[in-house]
C-alpha positions as CSV (number, residue, x, y, z in Angstrom):
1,X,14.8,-9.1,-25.4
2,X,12.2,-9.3,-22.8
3,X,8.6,-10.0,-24.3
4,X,5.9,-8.1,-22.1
5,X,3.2,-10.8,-23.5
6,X,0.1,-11.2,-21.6
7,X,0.8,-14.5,-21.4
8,X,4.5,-13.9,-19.7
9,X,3.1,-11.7,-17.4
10,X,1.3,-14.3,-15.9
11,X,3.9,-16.7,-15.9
12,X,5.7,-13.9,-14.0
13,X,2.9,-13.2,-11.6
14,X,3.2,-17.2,-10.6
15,X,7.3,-17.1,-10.1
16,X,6.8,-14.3,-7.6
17,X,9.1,-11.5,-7.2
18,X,12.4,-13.1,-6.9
19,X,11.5,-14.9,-10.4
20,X,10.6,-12.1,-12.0
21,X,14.0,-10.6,-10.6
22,X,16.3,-13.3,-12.1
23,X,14.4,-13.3,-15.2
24,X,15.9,-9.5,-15.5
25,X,19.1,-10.7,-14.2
26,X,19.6,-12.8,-17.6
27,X,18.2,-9.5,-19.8
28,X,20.6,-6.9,-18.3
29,X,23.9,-9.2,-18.5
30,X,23.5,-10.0,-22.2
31,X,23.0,-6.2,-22.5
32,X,26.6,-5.1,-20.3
33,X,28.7,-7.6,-19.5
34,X,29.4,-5.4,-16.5
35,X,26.8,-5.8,-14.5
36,X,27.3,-8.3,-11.6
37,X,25.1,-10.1,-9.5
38,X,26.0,-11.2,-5.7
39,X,24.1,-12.9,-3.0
40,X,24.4,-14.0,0.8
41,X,24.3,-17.8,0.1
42,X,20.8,-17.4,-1.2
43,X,21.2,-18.3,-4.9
44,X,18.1,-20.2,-5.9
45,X,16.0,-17.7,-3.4
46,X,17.4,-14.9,-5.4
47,X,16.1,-16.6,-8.8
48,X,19.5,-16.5,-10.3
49,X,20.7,-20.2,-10.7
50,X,19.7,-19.4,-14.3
51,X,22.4,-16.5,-14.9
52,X,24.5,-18.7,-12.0
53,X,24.6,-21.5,-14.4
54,X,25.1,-19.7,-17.9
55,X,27.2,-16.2,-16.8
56,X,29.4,-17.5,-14.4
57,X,31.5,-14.7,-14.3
58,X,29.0,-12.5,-13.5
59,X,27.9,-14.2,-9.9
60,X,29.5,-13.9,-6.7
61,X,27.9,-16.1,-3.9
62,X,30.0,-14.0,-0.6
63,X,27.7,-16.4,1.4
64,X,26.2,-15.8,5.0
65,X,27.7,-11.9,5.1
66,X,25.3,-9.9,4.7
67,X,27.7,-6.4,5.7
68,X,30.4,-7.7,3.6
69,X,28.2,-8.5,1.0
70,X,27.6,-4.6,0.5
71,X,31.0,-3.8,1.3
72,X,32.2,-6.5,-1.7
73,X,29.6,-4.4,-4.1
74,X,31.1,-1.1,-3.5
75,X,34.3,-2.1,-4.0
76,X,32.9,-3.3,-7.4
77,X,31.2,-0.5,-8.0
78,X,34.5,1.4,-7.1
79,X,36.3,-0.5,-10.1
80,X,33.4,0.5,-12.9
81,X,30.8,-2.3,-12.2
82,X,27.4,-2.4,-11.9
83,X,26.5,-4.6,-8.7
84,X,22.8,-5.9,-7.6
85,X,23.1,-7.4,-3.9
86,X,20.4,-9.7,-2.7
87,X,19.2,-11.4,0.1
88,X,16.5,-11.7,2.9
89,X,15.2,-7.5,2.7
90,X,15.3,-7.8,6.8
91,X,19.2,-8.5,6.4
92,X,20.6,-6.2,3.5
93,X,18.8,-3.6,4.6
94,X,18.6,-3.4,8.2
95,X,22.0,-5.7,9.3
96,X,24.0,-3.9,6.8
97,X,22.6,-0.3,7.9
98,X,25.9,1.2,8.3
99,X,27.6,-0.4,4.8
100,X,24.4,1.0,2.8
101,X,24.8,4.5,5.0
102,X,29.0,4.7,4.3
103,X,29.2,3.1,0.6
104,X,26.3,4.2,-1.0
105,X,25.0,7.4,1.0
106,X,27.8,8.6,1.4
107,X,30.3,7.6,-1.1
108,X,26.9,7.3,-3.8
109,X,28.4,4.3,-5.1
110,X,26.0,2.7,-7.7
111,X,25.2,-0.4,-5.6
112,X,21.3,-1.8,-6.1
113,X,20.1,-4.0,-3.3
114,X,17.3,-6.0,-4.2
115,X,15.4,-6.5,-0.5
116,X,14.1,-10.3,-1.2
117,X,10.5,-10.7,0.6
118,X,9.8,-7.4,2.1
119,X,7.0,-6.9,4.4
120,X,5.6,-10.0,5.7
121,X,5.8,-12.9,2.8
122,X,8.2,-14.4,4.9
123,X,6.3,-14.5,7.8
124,X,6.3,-17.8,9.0
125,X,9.8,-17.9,9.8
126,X,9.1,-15.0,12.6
127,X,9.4,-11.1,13.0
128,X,13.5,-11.6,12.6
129,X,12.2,-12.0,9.1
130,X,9.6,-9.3,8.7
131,X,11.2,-6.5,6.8
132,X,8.8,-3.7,7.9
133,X,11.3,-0.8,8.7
134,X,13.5,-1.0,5.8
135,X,11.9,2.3,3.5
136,X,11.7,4.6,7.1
137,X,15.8,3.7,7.6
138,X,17.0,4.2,3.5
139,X,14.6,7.0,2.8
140,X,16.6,8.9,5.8
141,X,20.2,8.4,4.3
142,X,20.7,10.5,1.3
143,X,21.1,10.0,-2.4
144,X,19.8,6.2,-2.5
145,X,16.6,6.0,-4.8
146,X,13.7,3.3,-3.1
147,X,11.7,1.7,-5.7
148,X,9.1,-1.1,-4.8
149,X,7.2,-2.0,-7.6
150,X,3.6,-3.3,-7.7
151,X,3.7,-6.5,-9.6
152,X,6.6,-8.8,-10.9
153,X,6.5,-7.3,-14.3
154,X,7.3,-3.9,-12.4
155,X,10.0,-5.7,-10.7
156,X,11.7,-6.8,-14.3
157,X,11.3,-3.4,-15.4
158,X,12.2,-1.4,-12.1
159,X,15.2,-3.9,-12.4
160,X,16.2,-2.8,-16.0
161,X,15.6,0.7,-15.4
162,X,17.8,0.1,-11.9
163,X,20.8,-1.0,-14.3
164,X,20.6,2.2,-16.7
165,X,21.0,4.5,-13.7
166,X,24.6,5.4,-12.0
167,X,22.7,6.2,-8.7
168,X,22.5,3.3,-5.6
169,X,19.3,2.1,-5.5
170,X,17.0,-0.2,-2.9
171,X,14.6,-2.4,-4.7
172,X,11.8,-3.7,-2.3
173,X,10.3,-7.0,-3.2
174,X,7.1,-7.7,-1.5
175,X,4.6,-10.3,-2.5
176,X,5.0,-14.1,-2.7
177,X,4.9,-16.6,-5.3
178,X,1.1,-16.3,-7.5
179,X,1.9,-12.6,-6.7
180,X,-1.0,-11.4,-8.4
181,X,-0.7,-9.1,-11.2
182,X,-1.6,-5.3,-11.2
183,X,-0.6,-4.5,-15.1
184,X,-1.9,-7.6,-17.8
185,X,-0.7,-5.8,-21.0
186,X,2.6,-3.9,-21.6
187,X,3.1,0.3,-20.3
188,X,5.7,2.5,-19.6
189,X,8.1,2.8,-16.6
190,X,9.9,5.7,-15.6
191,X,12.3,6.2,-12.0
192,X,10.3,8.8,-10.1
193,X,7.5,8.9,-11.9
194,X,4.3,7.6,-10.5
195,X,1.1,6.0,-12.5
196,X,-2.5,6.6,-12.1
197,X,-3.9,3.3,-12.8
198,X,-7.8,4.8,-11.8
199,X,-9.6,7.9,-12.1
200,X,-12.1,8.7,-9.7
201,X,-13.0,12.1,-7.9
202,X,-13.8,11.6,-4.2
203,X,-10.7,9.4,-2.9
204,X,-7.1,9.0,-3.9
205,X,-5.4,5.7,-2.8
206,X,-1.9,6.1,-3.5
207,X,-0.3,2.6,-3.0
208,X,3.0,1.0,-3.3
209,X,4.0,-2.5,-3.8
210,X,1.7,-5.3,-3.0
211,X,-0.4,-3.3,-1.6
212,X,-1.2,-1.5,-4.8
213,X,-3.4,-4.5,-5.7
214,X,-5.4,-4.7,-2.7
215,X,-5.5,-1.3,-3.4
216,X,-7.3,-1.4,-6.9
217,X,-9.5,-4.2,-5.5
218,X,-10.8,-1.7,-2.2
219,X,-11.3,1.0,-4.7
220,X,-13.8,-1.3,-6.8
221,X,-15.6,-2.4,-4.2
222,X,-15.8,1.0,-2.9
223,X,-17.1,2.1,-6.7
224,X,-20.2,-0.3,-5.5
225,X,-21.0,2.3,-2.7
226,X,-21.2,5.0,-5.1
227,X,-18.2,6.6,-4.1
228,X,-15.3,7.2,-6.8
229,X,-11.8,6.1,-6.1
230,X,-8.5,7.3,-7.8
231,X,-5.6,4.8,-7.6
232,X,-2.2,5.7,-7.9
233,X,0.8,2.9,-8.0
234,X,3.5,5.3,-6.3
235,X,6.4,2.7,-7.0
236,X,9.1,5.2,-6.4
237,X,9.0,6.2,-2.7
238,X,12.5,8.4,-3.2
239,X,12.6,10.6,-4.6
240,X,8.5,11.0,-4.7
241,X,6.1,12.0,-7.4
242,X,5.3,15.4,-5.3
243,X,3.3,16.6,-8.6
244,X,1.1,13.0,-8.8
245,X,0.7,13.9,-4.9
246,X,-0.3,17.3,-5.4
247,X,-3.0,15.9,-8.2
248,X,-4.9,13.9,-5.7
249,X,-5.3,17.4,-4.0
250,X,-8.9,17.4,-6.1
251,X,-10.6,15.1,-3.7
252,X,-11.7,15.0,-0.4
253,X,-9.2,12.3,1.1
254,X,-6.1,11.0,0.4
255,X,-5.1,7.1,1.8
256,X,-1.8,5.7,1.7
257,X,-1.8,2.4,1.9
258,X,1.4,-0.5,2.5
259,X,3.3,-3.4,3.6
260,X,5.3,-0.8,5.3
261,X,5.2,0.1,9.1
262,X,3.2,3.3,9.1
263,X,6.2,5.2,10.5
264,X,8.5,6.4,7.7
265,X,7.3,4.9,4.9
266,X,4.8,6.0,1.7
267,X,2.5,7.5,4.4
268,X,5.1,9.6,6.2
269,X,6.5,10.5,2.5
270,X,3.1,11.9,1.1
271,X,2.5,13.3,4.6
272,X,5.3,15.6,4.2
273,X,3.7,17.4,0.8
274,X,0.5,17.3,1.9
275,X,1.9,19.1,5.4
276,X,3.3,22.0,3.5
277,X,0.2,22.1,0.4
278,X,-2.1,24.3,1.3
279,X,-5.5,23.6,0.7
280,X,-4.8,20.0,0.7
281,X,-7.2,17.1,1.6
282,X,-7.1,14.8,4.9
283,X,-4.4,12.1,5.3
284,X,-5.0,8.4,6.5
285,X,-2.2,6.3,6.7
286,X,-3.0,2.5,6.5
287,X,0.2,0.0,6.9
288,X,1.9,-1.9,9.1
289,X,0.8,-1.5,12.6
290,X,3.7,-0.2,15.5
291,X,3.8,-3.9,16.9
292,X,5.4,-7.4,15.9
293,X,3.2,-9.9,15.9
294,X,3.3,-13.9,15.7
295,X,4.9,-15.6,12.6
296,X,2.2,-17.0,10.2
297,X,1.5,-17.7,6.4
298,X,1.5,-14.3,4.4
299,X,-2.0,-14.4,4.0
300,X,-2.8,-14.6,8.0
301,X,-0.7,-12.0,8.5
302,X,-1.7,-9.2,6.1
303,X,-5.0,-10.3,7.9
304,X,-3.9,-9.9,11.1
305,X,-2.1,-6.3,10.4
306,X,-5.6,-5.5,8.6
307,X,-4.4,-4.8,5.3
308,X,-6.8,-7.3,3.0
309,X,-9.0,-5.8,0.1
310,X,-12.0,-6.2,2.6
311,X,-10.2,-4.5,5.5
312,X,-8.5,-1.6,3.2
313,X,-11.8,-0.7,2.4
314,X,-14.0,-1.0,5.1
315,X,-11.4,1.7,6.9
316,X,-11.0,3.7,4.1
317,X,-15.1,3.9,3.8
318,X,-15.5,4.5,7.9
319,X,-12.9,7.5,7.3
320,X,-14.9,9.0,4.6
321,X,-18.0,9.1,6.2
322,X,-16.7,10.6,9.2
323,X,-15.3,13.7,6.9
324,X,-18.2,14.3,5.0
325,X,-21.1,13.8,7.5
């Protein structure tokens, strides 16, 4: 039984995502010896050589085959297992569009694929390995649920909760290693259902993923400026929390912010409620600019697409003095 210590959450926070996912990996195989766990020839990547080395029979290296990797998942999924693919998120996601579209669209085979370094953490290996598209193509093919939690203990949980579910799911990883942690003491999780980690009255930041940290931090530093900041970790992107969207409907701007390109992703998500609300508050989209740009460390990156605490909420303050001058 997983232990949501203090103390273990910071150990997570320092494995990164794909620790925090293979520490789940152990949890829900001793709970159902039917869950399975497969990977393109990235074992160690994935954070599995622990359940690798001690549930053998419940690890399937397919290696460098990214389509057949999902196609080998449904056809467990077909015969009453419960599969979790993972690789690089630019390859199951993206190179495998057609396999997630027929096998778990379409035939809504339970499959979860876990999209290792989402976003940009990858970045120094070059825009083949940026992941920036891969909630604008799932969120368009039906019946797949798109979680992409804030912090690695989010990922252990969204990965227990992902195993309890007969629905195909996409869970996006973003952050690297010393991913730093949003939640320092234990709270509930719940598919669909998003969490107001801050109150506040003139702005609602509704985040996702990585971005929900830089997200908290803006919104303090915004605090200092007099102005109060609602925060909202929207880890489910499908199917969204349209009621936690409609709550932020109380203030005078609503900012989405993520590691996401801004087409299709959160923004476009919370743009289609607030589109057909009326009476509802201006939308500013902050993510991933329309562009690739030059591989770099993580951090140079998320500087250069303008998404660090400082940037975050020097636009989010510019935008809110243009509305209410």
């Amino acid at each position: 039984m997983i232990d949501y210590t203090p103390i273990n959450m910071k150990i997570w926070s320092r494995l990164g995502s794909s620790g925090a996912y293979g520490i789940a990996a152990v949890e829900v195989v001793q709970n159902n010896p039917n869950i399975v766990f497969l990977t393109a020839d990235v074992c160690s990547f994935s954070g599995l050589d622990r359940l690798s080395e001690n549930y053998p029979k419940n690890f399937y290296n397919v290696g460098i085959s990214e389509q057949n990797l999902i196609g080998i998942a449904a056809g467990l999924a077909k015969e009453g297992f419960i599969p979790f693919v993972s690789t690089y998120a630019a390859f199951d996601s993206l190179r495998a569009a057609d396999q997630i579209k027929v096998n778990m669209g379409y035939m809504n085979l339970p499959v979860k694929i876990v999209g290792l370094t989402s976003g940009l953490s990858v970045g120094i290996l070059g825009p083949t390995h940026f992941c920036n598209e891969d909630i604008a193509l799932i969120r368009s093919l039906p019946n797949i649920i798109i979680i992409s939690p804030a912090d690695c203990t989010e990922t252990i949980k969204a990965t227990i909760a992902s195993a309890k579910i007969n629905a195909p799911v996409y869970l996006r990883l973003t952050g690297g290693i010393n991913n730093p942690p949003v939640y320092k003491s234990d709270y509930d999780f719940e598919i669909g259902k998003a969490i107001t980690i801050k109150d506040g009255n003139d702005i609602a930041i509704i985040a996702t993923g990585s971005m929900v940290f830089n997200s908290l931090s803006a919104a303090k530093l915004l605090e200092e400026e007099g102005i109060s900041v609602k925060v909202v970790n929207m880890h489910t992107i499908k199917p969204l929390d349209v009621d936690a969207v409609r709550e932020c409907f109380n203030t005078k701007l609503i900012i989405t912010v993520e590691e996401h390109s801004v087409y299709g992703g959160l923004g476009s998500a919370v743009s289609e409620v607030v589109a057909m609300s009326p009476n509802s508050p201006p939308q500013r989209i902050l993510g991933l600019s329309d562009e690739y740009k030059a591989a770099g460390s993580y951090t140079y990156l998320i500087d250069q697409y303008e998404l660090n605490l400082n940037q975050i909420k020097e636009k989010i303050l510019k935008t809110y003095k243009e509305i209410t001058k």
